[in-house]
Structure formats: C-alpha cells, structure tokens
C-alpha positions, -999 to 999 in steps of 0.1 A, spaced: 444 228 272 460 258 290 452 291 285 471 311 257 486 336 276 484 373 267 507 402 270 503 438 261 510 474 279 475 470 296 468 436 304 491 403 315 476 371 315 482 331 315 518 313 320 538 333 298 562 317 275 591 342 273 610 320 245 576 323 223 575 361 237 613 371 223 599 356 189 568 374 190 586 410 199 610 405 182 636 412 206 668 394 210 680 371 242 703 385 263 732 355 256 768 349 276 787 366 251 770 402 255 763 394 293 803 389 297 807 422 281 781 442 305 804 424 335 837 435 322 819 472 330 802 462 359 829 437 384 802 414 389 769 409 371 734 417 389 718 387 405 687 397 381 716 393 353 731 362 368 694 347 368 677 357 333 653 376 352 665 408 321 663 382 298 657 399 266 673 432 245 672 452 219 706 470 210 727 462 238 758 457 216 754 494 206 746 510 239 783 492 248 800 501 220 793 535 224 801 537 259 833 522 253 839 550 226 835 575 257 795 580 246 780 575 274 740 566 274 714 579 292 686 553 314 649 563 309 625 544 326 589 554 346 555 546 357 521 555 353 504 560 381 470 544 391 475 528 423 502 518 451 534 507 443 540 473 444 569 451 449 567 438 412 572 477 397 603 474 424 622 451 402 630 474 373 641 500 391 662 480 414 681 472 380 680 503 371 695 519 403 722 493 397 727 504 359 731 541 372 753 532 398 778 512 377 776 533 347 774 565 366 750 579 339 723 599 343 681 586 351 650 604 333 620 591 353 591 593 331 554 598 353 528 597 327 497 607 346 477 612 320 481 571 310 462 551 330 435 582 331 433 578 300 430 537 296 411 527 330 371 541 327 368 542 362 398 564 375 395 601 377 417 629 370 423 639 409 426 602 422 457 604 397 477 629 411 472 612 441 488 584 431 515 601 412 527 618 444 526 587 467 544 568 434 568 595 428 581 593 467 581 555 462 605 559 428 626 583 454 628 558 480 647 534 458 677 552 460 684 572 431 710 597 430 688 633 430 720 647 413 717 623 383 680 616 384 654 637 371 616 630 371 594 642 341 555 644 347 534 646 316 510 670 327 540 692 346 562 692 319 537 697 288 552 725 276 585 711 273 571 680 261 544 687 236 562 705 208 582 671 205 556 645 208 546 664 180 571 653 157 563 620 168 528 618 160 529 629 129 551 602 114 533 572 136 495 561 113 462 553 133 469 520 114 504 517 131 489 519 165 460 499 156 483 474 146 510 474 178 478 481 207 449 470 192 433 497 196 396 502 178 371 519 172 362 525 204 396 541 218 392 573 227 416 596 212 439 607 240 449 569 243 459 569 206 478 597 210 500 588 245 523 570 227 541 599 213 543 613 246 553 580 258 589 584 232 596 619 242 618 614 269 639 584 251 654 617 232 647 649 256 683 647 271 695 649 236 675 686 228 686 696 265 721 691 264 726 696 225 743 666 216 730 634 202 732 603 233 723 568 233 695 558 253 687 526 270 649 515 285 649 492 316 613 481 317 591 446 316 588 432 285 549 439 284 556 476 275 581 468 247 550 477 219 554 515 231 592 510 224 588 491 193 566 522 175 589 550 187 622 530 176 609 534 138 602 573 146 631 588 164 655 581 140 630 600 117 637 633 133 676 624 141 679 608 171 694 571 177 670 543 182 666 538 218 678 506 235 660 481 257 667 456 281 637 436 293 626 416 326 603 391 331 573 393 352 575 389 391 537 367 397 515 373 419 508 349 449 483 328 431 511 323 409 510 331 370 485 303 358 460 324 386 472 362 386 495 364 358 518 394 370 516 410 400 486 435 398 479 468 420 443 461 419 444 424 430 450 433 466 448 400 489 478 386 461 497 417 459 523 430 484 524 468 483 555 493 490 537 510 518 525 468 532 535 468 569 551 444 584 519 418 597 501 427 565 534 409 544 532 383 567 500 379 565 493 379 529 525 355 518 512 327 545 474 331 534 479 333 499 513 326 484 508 293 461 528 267 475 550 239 460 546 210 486 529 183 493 495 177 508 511 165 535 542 167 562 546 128 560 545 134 521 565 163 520 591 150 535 596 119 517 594 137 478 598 175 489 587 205 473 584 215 437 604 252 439 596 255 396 558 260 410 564 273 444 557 311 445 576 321 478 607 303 457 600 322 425 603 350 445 628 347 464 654 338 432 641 377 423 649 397 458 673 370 478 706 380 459 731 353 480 731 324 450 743 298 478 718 306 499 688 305 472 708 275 461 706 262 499 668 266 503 664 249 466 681 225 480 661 218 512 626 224 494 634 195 472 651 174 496 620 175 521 645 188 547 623 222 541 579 222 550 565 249 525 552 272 558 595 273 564 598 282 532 570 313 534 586 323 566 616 331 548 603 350 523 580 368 546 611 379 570 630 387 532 607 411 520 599 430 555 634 436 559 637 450 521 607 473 526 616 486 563 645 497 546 620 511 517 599 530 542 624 546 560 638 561 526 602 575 515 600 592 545 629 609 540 622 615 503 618 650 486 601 647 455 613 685 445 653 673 445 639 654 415 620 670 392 634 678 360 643 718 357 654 732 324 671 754 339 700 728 352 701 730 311 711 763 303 
C-alpha cells in the first residue's frame, strides 16, 4: 500500500494527490472558464497556467472583477528564511513576477525571520538573519520591479506590524490553530502566535494607503492553512478576504514517492540558487530519478516513462516552449531519446536559468526594497 501522503506548512510528504488535496482545503480548481478570463488580461497565459502547475484558487473571480471595476489588487507573497534558496521556492515567484508584470500592481514581500526560528529546534537566531539576507538578494534577483516591490521583515518591521497582528490574534482561539496546524501541547508559544503576523501584510497596503484593496497570495498550496485562518479574521476588522492562487510542488530528484517536495536540507537531491554550474550537472546526472529502462537495447524498443521521469517533470515547470517539451515527450516515449539525453537537457536548462540568476544577485540591492513608510505619507 503506498504511503498516505502529508501536507502541512512544515512538512511535505508521499505522492501527493492534488484532486484529494483541493477537497481537503477546500479550495477551488482553477477551470477554463476563469483561466480564459485571466488571459483576456494577460495576451497569453503563463506556461505554469497553460500546464496546471497553479492549479487551485480561492477567489479569483473577485480579484477579476474588481480589477475590471478599476480596483486594482495588490500580490503578497514571501519566505521564511532557514536555508539556501532553492529552485523549488523559484517557481512562485517566477509567477508572481509575471502577475506583477501583466497587472502592473504592486509586490509586498513578506520575510518572516522569526518562523522557521521559531519551528526548527536546531536553528539559531543569528544563523537566521544570515539566511534572510542571502534569501532576500535571491527574492531581488528574480526580477522584481524595486519601484513596485517592497520587502517586509518581521523583526524589521515590528513596530509597524505588531499593533495589527494584534487585532488578529485576538479573534483567532488556541483551538482554531490547534485545529488548522496541529499544534499541541508541546508548541511553544511564539509558534502559536506567528500566524497573526503571518496575515498582516495581506491588509498592510490597505492601512498605508488608506483605502480598502483586494489582495491576492501566490504561494504552494502547503501554506494555504495560514491563509485559510486569516481569511475568517480580516474581514473581522474590515478588510476583504484575501485571495489565493496555488501551485503544486516542484519534487525533488528522488522524485515525490522518495523526497516529496524539494527540501533545503536534503542537499545531494536539491539544486540551490547559488548551485554552480558542475554542481547542477552533477547532482541532476547522480541523482535525478529517471524514467527509462534498465537498458539501451530496452529503452529503445519501449522508451521512457516521462509521468515518472524527474528531469521531465521538471522540465514541463522551467522549459516554457510547449513544442519543444512536447518534442522531448515525444522522443522519451518513442526511445528515439536515452534517459542520460534527457538529464543533459535539463542540466544545460537550469544552468542557463541560474547564470542568469546569479548575475542579477550580484547586482541586487536589498535597500531599493525594503518597505519605508515614509513612501506612505
């Protein structure tokens, strides 16, 4: 029997079942009506679009019907950091580049340092802030627009922050959170309270700029229970629900039976942001779970199974030509393609992506980014 797989804000596990997951959530599948709608917007939907890679909502229809009644939305997104970027955060905020470019609306970048500090026994205060400035340079690197971007740190911007996670906390029960985290007895109690601070920013635009905006959350689906609990409290204290749209889970190279998603601390099956360009190499032909046969005289006569394959999977994520994915599909199944053909093409894929990655985080400058509430007044 195969492992039930398991998905919360902390831990990713198993083959996920995203039809079972939209049931469980409770959110809604992103379907061709609504997907039409988003392209009449956009000229041409995002490959991630095109794919069902965002696969899943919550509130779409209103984020476009108040944009087309000239209320534009805001995007709030973010990380918390507690290691090296990895390609698998990438996705989200590729989309989300893309969402800020076509809409021409405006980013808030949540960093919640204090997060993983709080959830992960063996990682100190200091090694944090490491983290959060290597991360933060990695979120600039993506290609933001520093005019319409602005990045929120917990611990930086407490002051602004507190007095609404406030209101937050007091209308969300220890049973609440209990029930949406499972947390326990044993939770300490900075981890029961992060989720407030985790809902500020989804109305912060709103108290800065004095008027009431939609807001809309790019972010894997395995963070939706954070999303879930604040969408019962902001309306509470007179802001709209916030919006989602959902993505699936890029796997790592064991594949999602063996790593579930991609994971910073799984390092030999993980291809970091900051990787060079042997290390991808390296990694993808070593590890990457392959979809072909035992053997070339095999191989060629059945081909490849691309639904298994993880240099496929991965490839139908950052290769956005369809008729060249459609080409190497093709070729895997046929035979015509050997699975070390296939990793070489995801290897030179990925290097060119983050070459072009590395070269933007050395230009970066975190301070063009960080919110100022002075821009405000």
């Amino acid at each position: 029997m195969a492992e039930k797989f398991k998905v919360t804000p902390w831990e990713v596990r198993g083959n996920i079942d995203y039809d079972k997951l939209i049931k469980d959530f409770g959110v809604e599948k992103l379907d061709d009506p609504l997907l039409k709608r988003i392209e009449k917007h956009t000229g041409k939907l995002h490959h991630f679009l095109r794919r069902k890679i965002f696969f899943a909502h919550r509130d779409m229809k209103f984020i476009l019907d108040e944009y087309e009644k000239g209320n534009p939305f805001f995007l709030y997104t973010g990380r918390a950091p507690s290691g090296h970027v990895h390609i698998g955060h990438l996705v989200p905020w590729m989309f989300t580049k893309w969402l800020q470019d076509k809409f021409g609306v405006e980013l808030y970048f949540q960093f919640p340092d204090e997060e993983k500090f709080l959830f992960k026994q063996n990682l100190e205060w200091d090694k944090a802030q490491e983290y959060l400035h290597e991360n933060m340079l990695d979120v600039a690197a993506v290609g933001f627009d520093p005019k319409k971007t602005h990045f929120i740190v917990d611990s930086v911007h407490a002051g602004l922050m507190y007095k609404e996670a406030m209101k937050v906390a007091k209308r969300i029960t220890f049973s609440t959170t209990k029930a949406a985290f499972g947390f326990g007895n044993e939770t300490n109690i900075g981890g029961i309270f992060y989720t407030a601070m985790q809902a500020v920013p989804a109305f912060l635009p709103c108290i800065l700029k004095k008027k009431k905006m939609p807001c809309l959350i790019p972010h894997a689906i395995d963070q939706d229970p954070h999303f879930r609990v604040s969408r019962d409290v902001i309306p509470k204290i007179g802001f709209y629900k916030p919006a989602s749209i959902q993505c699936r889970f890029l796997p790592g190279l064991g594949g999602m039976q063996q790593d579930g998603k991609m994971s910073s601390s799984a390092e030999e099956t993980t291809i970091y942001a900051i990787d060079d360009e042997k290390t991808v190499r390296k990694k993808i032909m070593k590890h990457a779970f392959s979809g072909g046969k035992d053997t070339v005289e095999e191989h060629r006569k059945h081909g490849g199974n691309p639904d298994i394959d993880v240099s496929y999977q991965w490839l139908t994520f950052f290769e956005e030509d369809d008729g060249r994915l459609r080409n190497i599909y093709e070729d895997y199944t046929s035979g015509k393609m050997l699975s070390g053909e296939l990793k070489q093409i995801l290897a030179d894929k990925l290097n060119g992506m983050l070459r072009k990655h590395r070269e933007s985080r050395e230009k970066a400058k975190v301070e063009d980014f960080m919110l100022s509430e002075a821009k405000f007044k």
